[in-house]
C-alpha positions in Angstrom: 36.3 -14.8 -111.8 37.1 -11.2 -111.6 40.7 -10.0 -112.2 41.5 -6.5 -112.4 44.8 -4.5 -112.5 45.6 -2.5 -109.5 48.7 0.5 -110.3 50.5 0.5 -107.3 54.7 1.9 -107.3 57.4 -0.3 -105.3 57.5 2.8 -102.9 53.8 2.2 -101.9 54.2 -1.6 -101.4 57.7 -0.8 -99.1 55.4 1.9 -97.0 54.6 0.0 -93.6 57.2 -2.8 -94.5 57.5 -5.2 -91.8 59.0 -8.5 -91.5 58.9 -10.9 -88.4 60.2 -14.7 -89.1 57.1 -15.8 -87.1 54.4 -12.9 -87.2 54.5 -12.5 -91.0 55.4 -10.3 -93.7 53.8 -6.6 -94.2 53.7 -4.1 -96.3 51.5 -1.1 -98.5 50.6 1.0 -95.3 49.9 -2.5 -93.1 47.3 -3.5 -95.9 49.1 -6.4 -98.0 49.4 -9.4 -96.3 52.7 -10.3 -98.0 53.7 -13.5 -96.0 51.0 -14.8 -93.9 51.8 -16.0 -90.7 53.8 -19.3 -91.1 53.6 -19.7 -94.7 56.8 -20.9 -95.8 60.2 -18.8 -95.8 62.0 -16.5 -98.1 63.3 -19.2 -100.4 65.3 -16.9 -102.4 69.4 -17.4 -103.5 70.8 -14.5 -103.3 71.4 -14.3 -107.4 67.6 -14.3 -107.6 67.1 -11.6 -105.1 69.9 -9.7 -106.9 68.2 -9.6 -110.7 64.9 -8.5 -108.9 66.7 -5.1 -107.7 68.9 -5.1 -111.2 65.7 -5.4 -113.1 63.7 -2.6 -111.4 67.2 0.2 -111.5 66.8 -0.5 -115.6 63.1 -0.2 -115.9 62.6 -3.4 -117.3 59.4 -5.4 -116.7 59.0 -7.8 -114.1 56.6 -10.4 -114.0 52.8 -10.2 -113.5 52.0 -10.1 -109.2 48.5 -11.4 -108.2 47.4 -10.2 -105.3 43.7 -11.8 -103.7 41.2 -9.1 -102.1 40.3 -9.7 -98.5 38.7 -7.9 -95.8 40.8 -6.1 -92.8 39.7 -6.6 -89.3 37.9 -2.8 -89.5 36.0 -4.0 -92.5 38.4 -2.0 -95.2 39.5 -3.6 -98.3 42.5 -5.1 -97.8 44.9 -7.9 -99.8 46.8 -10.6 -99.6 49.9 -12.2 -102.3 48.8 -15.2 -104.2 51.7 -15.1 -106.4 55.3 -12.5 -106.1 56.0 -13.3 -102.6 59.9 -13.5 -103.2 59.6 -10.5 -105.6 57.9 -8.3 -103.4 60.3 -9.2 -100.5 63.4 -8.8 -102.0 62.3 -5.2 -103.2 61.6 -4.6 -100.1 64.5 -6.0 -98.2 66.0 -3.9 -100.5 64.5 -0.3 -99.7 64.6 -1.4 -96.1 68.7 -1.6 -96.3 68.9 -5.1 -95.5 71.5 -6.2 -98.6 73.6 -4.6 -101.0 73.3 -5.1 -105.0 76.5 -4.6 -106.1 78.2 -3.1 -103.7 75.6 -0.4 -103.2 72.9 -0.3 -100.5 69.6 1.2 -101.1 70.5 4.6 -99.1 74.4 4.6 -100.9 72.0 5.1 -103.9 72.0 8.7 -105.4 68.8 10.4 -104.7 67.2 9.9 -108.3 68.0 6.4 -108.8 66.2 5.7 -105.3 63.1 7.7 -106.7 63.8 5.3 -110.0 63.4 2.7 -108.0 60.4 3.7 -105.8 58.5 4.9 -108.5 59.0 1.9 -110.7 55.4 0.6 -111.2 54.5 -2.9 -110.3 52.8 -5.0 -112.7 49.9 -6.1 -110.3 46.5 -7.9 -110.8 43.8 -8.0 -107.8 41.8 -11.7 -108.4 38.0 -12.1 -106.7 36.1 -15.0 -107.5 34.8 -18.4 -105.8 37.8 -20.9 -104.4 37.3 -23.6 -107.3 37.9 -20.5 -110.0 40.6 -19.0 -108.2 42.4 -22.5 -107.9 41.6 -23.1 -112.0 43.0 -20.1 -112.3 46.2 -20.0 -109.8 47.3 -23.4 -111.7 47.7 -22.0 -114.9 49.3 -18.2 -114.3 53.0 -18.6 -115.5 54.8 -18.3 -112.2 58.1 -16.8 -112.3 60.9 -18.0 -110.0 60.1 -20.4 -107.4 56.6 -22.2 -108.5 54.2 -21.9 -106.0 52.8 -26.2 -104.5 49.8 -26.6 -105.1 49.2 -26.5 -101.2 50.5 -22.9 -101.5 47.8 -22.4 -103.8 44.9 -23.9 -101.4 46.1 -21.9 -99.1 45.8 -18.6 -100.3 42.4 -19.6 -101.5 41.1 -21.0 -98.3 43.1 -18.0 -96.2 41.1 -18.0 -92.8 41.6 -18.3 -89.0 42.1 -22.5 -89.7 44.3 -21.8 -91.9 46.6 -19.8 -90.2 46.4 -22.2 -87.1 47.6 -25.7 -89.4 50.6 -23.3 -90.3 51.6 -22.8 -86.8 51.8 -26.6 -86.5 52.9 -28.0 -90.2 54.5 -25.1 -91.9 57.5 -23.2 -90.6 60.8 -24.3 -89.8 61.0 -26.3 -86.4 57.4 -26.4 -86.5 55.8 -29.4 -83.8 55.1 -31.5 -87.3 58.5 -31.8 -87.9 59.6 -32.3 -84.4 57.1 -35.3 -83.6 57.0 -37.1 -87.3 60.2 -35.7 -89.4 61.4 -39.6 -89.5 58.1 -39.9 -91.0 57.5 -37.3 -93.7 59.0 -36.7 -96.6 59.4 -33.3 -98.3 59.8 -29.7 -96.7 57.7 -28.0 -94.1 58.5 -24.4 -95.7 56.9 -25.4 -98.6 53.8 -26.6 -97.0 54.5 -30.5 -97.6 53.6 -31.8 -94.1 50.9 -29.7 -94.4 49.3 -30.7 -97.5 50.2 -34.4 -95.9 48.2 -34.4 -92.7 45.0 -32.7 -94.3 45.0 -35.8 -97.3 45.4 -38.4 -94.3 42.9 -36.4 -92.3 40.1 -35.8 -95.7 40.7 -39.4 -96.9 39.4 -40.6 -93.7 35.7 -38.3 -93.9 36.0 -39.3 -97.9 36.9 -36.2 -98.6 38.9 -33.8 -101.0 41.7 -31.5 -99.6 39.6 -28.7 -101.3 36.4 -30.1 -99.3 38.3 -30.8 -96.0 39.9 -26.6 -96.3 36.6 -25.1 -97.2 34.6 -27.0 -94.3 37.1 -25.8 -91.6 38.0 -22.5 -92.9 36.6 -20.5 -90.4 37.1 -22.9 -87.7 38.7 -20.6 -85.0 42.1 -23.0 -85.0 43.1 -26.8 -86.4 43.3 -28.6 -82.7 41.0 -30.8 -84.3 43.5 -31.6 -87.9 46.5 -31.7 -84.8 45.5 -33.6 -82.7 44.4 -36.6 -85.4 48.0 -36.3 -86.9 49.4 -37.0 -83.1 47.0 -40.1 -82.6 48.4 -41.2 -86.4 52.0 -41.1 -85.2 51.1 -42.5 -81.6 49.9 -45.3 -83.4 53.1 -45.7 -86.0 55.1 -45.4 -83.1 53.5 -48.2 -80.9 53.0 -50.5 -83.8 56.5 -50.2 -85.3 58.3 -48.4 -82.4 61.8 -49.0 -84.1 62.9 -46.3 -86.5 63.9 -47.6 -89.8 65.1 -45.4 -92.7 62.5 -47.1 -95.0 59.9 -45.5 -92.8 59.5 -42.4 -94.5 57.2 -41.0 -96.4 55.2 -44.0 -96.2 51.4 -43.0 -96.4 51.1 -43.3 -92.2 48.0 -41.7 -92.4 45.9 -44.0 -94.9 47.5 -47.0 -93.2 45.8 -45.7 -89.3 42.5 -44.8 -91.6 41.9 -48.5 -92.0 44.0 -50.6 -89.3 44.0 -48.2 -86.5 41.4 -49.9 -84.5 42.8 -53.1 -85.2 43.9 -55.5 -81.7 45.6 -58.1 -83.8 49.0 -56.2 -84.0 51.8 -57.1 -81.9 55.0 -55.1 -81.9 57.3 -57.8 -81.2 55.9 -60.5 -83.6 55.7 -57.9 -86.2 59.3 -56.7 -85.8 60.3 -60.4 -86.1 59.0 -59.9 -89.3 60.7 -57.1 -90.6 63.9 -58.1 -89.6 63.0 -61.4 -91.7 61.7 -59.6 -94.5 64.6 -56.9 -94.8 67.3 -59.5 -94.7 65.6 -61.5 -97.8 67.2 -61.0 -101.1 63.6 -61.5 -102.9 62.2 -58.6 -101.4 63.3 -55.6 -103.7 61.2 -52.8 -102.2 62.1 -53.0 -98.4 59.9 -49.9 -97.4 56.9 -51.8 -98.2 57.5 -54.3 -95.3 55.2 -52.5 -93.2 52.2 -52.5 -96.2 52.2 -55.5 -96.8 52.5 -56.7 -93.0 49.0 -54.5 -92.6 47.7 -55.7 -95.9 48.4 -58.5 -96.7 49.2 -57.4 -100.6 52.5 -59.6 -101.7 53.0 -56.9 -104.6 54.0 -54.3 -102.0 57.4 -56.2 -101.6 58.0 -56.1 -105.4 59.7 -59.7 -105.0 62.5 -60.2 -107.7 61.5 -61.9 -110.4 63.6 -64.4 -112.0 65.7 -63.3 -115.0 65.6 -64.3 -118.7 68.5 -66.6 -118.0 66.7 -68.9 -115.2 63.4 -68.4 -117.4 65.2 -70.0 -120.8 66.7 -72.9 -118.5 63.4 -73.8 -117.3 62.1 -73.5 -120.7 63.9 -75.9 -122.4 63.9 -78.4 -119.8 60.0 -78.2 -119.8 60.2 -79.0 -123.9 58.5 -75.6 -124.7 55.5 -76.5 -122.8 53.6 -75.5 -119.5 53.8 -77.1 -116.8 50.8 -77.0 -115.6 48.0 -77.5 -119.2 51.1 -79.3 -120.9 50.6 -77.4 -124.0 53.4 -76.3 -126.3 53.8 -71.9 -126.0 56.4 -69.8 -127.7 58.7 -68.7 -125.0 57.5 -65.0 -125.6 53.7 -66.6 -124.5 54.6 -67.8 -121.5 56.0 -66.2 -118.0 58.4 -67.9 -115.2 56.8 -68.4 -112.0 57.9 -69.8 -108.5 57.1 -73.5 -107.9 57.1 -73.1 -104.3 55.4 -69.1 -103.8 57.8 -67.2 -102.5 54.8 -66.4 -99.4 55.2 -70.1 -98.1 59.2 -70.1 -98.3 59.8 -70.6 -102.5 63.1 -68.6 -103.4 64.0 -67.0 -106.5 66.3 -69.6 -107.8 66.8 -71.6 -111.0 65.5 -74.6 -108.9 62.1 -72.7 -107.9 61.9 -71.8 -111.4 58.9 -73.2 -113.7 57.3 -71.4 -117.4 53.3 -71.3 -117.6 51.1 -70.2 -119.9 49.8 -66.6 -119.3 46.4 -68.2 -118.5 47.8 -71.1 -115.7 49.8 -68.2 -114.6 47.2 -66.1 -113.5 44.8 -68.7 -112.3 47.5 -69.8 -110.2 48.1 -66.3 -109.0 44.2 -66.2 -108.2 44.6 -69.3 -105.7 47.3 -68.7 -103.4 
């Protein structure tokens, strides 16, 4: 890993500024990639952007800026921000004349504390170095203000035609992620959530890392391919469980199509007969993992209440301190209240459904049903 310090001034960086919601963010004569094409958003309050000016008019040190090295389309060094983004913005905003800092605009500024401010020299390290070293090495730089995800991170390291084409569809706001599977997803496009999302669905399926997955298709010439598997995920959510249901999302969609999607057993209707079962029980404490356990099979999904210490004392007694099952006498501590009809074949959690075994009846009990 090679990092070495570049001496740049906040007037250089503002040279060639340009910011389009959609194309990007540019700056230091067209050569520093400062927001990549659908990266996510100025994220910014307004207070933040503020102390970034304030800081610079009193000369006091801002945080380190890494920028990454990478090559322009005539072959020319050029760069690309791994870490400063909202810095570098606001500054920039700033000179441009797009907001005031206490009630002064960049050009109601007298003409030397402008020149303070464009000569103020930037604090700014250039990295090179192979993508698992520039990750290790991204993961432990102290960000200031808004941490960057670790999908941020990936990809700045894996920057490349793919890239830029999973941002058009996972990263900005409105993207076509959001408007086919926002019931679906939790957490932000912006901040490349639904991103990071659809390439761990898409990986897991080839056994693969999100690291692997980025570095195979970096230089793909777009992500059709990462697209167009996240569609036939959500066609196949949709026609398996075509009502909506709050508990829905953020399920893992993707990991759940890796494994059933080719199943022909599934049929909409019986299985919506039973979620509307399942939701209304009172047993089942963890409703969004209906749909789990309806693919899986796996009862612990559910998390079905278990019986409190109450019920579990009541059945103690009245079984004289021993289990039910080897008749031997256990401390109450030793022993663990279990259903006597399994909740899976219609056993509710009630005092009357209650019975104590023996950790060891317990779990070979568990083993058979």
């Amino acid at each position: 890993m090679e990092i070495k310090e570049l001496k740049v001034t906040v007037g250089e960086v503002c040279k060639g500024y340009f910011n389009d919601a959609e194309e990007g963010v540019v700056g230091y004569s067209e050569r520093l990639n400062i927001r990549p094409k659908y990266q996510r958003e100025f994220v910014y309050k307004d207070a933040q952007r503020d102390e970034v000016i304030r800081t610079v008019m009193k000369g006091l040190p801002l945080n380190v800026i890494y920028w990454c090295r990478v090559k322009m389309e005539d072959g020319t060094d050029g760069y690309e921000v791994l870490d400063g983004q909202q810095r570098t913005i606001s500054l920039c905003e700033y000179v441009d004349g797009s907001f005031s800092v206490d009630d002064k605009y960049f050009y109601n500024l007298p003409s030397d504390q402008q020149n303070r401010i464009l000569d103020y020299p930037l604090f700014v390290y250039v990295c090179d170095g192979s993508d698992s070293e520039k990750l290790d090495w991204f993961r432990i730089i102290n960000i200031a203000g808004e941490q960057l995800t670790d999908q941020e991170l990936r990809n700045a390291v894996y920057a490349g035609s793919w890239t830029s084409s999973a941002k058009r569809y996972f990263s900005k706001t409105g993207c076509a992620a959001g408007m086919l599977a926002g019931d679906y997803l939790k957490g932000s496009s912006i901040r490349q959530e639904y991103l990071e999302t659809a390439i761990f669905w898409a990986a897991s399926a080839e056994g693969k890392s999100i690291e692997a997955y980025m570095a195979e298709h970096q230089n793909d010439a777009s992500a059709i391919q990462l697209w167009n598997y996240f569609r036939s995920v959500i066609d196949w959510v949709q026609a398996v469980f075509p009502k909506k249901r709050r508990e829905m999302k953020g399920l893992p969609w993707g990991l759940l199509y890796n494994v059933h999607g080719r199943r022909t057993d599934l049929n909409p209707d019986v299985l919506e007969a039973k979620i509307q079962r399942l939701m209304g029980d009172e047993d089942v404490t963890r409703k969004s993992g209906i749909y789990e356990y309806l693919l899986t099979g796996e009862e612990k999904k559910l998390s079905i209440r278990a019986f409190d210490r109450r019920d579990a004392l009541a059945a103690y007694e009245r079984q004289h301190h021993k289990c039910a099952v080897c008749n031997q006498d256990f401390e109450f501590e030793q022993m663990q209240a279990d259903h006597i009809i399994p909740w899976s074949r219609g056993g509710k959690t009630t005092p009357d459904n209650c019975q104590m075994l023996c950790r060891d009846c317990n779990l070979r009990k568990g083993a058979q049903e």
